[in-house]
N, C-alpha and C positions, 0 to 999 in steps of 0.2 A: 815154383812158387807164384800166389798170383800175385798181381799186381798191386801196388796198394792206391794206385792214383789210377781211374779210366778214364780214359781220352774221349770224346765224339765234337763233334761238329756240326752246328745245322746253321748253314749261311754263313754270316761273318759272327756266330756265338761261337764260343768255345765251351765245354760242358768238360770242366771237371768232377770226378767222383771219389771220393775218398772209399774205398772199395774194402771194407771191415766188418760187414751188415752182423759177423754172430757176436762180433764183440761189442755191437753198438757202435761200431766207428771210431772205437777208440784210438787214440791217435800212437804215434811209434817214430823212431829215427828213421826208419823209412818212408814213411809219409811223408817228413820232415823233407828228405832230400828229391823223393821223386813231386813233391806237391811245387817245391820249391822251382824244380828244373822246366817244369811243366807250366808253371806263370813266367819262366824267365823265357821261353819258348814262344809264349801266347805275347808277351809284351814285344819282341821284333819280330812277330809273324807281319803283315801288313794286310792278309787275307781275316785277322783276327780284328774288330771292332770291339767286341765287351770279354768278360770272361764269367761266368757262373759256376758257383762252388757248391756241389751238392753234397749228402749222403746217401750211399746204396743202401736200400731196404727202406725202413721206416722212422731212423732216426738219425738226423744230423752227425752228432759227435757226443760222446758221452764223455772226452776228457782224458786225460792221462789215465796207463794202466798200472793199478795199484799195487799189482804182483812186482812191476818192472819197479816201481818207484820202493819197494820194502827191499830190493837188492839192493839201493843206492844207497843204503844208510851205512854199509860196509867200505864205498868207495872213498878214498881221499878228497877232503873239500875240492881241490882243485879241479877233479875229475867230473865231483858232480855239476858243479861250476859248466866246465865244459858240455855238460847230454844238455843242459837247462838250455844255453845258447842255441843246439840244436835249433830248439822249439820257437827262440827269440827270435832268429834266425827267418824263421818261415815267417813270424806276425810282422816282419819287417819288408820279407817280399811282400807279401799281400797287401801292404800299407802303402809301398813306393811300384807297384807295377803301373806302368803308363798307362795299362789300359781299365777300364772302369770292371771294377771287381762284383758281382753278387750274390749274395749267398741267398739260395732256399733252403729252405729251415722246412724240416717236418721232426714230428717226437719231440726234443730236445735239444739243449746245446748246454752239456753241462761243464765246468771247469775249462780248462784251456777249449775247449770246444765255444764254450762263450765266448773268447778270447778271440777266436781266430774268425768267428761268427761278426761280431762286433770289428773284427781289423777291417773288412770288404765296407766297400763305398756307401753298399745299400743293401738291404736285407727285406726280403718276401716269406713270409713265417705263414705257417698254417695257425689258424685260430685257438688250435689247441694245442700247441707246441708250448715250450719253457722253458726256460733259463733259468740258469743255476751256478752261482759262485758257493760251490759246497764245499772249499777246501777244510774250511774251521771245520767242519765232523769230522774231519779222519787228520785233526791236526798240525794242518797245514797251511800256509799264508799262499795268497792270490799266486797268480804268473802268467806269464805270457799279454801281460798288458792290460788286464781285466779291468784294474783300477785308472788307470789311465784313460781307456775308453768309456769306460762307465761314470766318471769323474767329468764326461763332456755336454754330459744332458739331464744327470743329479746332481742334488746339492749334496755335501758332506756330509751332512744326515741322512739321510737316505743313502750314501753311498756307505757307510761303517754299519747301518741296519742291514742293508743286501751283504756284505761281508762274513758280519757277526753273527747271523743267523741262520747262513747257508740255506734261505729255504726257497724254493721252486718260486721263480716269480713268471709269471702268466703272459703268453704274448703279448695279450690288449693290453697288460701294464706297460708294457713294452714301447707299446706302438704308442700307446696316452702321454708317454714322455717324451717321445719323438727319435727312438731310438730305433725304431723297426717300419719303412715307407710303406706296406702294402699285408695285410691279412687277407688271406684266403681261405676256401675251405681245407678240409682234411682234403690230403693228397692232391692239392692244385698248387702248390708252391713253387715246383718245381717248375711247370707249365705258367703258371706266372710271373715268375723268374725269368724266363726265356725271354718271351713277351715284352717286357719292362730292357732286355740285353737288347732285344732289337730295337728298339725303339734309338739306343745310342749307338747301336754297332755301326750305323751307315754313316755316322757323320764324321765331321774334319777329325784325324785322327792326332794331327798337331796341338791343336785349339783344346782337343777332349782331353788330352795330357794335363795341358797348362792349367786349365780347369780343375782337374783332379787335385793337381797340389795345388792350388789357392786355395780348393776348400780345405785340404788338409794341413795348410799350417794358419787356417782364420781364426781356429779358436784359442791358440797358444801367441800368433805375434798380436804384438801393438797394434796400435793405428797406423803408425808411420811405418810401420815395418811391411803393412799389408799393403799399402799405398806406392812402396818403393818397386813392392816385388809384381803388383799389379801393371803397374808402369810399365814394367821390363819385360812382362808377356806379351804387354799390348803392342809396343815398339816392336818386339820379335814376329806377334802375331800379323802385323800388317804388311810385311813382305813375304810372306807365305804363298805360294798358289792357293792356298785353301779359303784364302781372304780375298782374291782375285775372284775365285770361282764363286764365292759367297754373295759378293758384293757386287759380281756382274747379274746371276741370276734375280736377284731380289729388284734389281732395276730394271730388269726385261722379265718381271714377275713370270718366272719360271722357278720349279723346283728346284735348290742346287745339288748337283751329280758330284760329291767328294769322292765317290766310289769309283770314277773312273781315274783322278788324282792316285790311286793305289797302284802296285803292283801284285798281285794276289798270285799265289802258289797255291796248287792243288793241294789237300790234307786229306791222309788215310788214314783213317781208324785204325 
């Protein structure tokens, strides 16, 4: 059976593929666990700076499969209960991996594909690509965090319109709210994707963490709450070699070298 997550490596990127192209990428308990294992890999590799979340072929993800989800209406609440976490499961690694997550977006990202699309740090979407909370046509209420993530750069209105309506909403609307960092052409997402990983793969790998979660709990704490947790990075941050190496370079205006701060292991395809 093949694979449903591919591995490569180019430098300190990591290129995941959710590897589904005749299904659209539709997503599975498999993807679930190998996608999962495969960020929990890329976050204590030390030779890994970003990580990039693709789809094989020419579409992102098109979301849970509907054949799968019509057998679950047989299983016991508790059971279903249990496949749903599966999927929770993964939007939570790709939420809390240390290292900065990206997703390239080509085609679409419909349903939990939105979801998982929206969990990464930053998103590179082709110009013609689209999102889609489509559960209302076939029935069904959000998951995997749609509303939660989409609840952080719409208002309430706009977010019950994107719900209730399930209809294709357009990268550039995307990007006009501030939900998608970088449009490209058709088939450059990927390549621009990259691009945008390397730009942060070389830096302090400590500092890039700390980073990651400030941004991701600035829009849900307080003031005092960001201010506490700010504090404690910055105290942590300043006995670091990475803050040594930083702050010696910048005063003998030299480039700083975080990369030799690493211990890097060879990666085979």
């Amino acid at each position: 059976m093949k694979n449903a997550v591919l591995i490569h490596q180019e430098g300190a990127v990591r290129i995941l593929t959710n590897n589904n192209p005749t299904a659209r990428n539709a997503i599975s308990p498999t993807l679930y666990a190998e996608l999962s294992a495969a960020l929990a890999a890329a976050a204590t590799d030390p030779s890994v700076g970003a990580v990039v979340f693709t789809g094989a072929g020419s579409f992102f993800c098109s979301g849970g499969d509907l054949n799968l989800l019509a057998k679950r209406r047989e299983l016991p609440v508790e059971e279903r209960r249990e496949k749903l976490e599966g999927l929770h499961g993964l939007i939570r690694t790709i939420r809390d991996c240390s290292k900065p997550v990206i997703a390239a977006v080509e085609g679409g990202a419909a349903g939990a594909g939105m979801s998982m699309a929206l969990a990464c740090d930053m998103l590179v979407v082709a110009r013609d690509a689209f999102f889609s909370v489509a559960y209302v046509k076939v029935g069904l209420t959000p998951d995997g965090g749609a509303t939660a993530f989409l609840s952080e750069f719409v208002s309430r209105q706009v977010l019950t319109e994107m719900c209730l309506t399930g209809e294709r909403i357009p990268a550039e609307r995307l990007h006009a709210l501030g939900a998608v960092n970088r449009l490209t052409e058709h088939g450059a997402a990927l390549t621009e994707a990259i691009a945008l990983a390397e730009r942060v793969a070389t830096g302090p790998l400590n500092a890039s963490a700390r980073i990651k979660s400030l941004c991701r709990q600035a829009h849900r704490a307080t003031l005092e709450e960001q201010l506490d947790l700010e504090a404690a990075y910055m105290v942590q941050a300043q006995t670091d070699a990475e803050a040594a190496e930083g702050i010696a370079a910048f005063l003998a205006k030299r480039p700083a070298d975080f990369l030799s701060l690493r211990r890097p292991k060879p990666y085979a395809d």
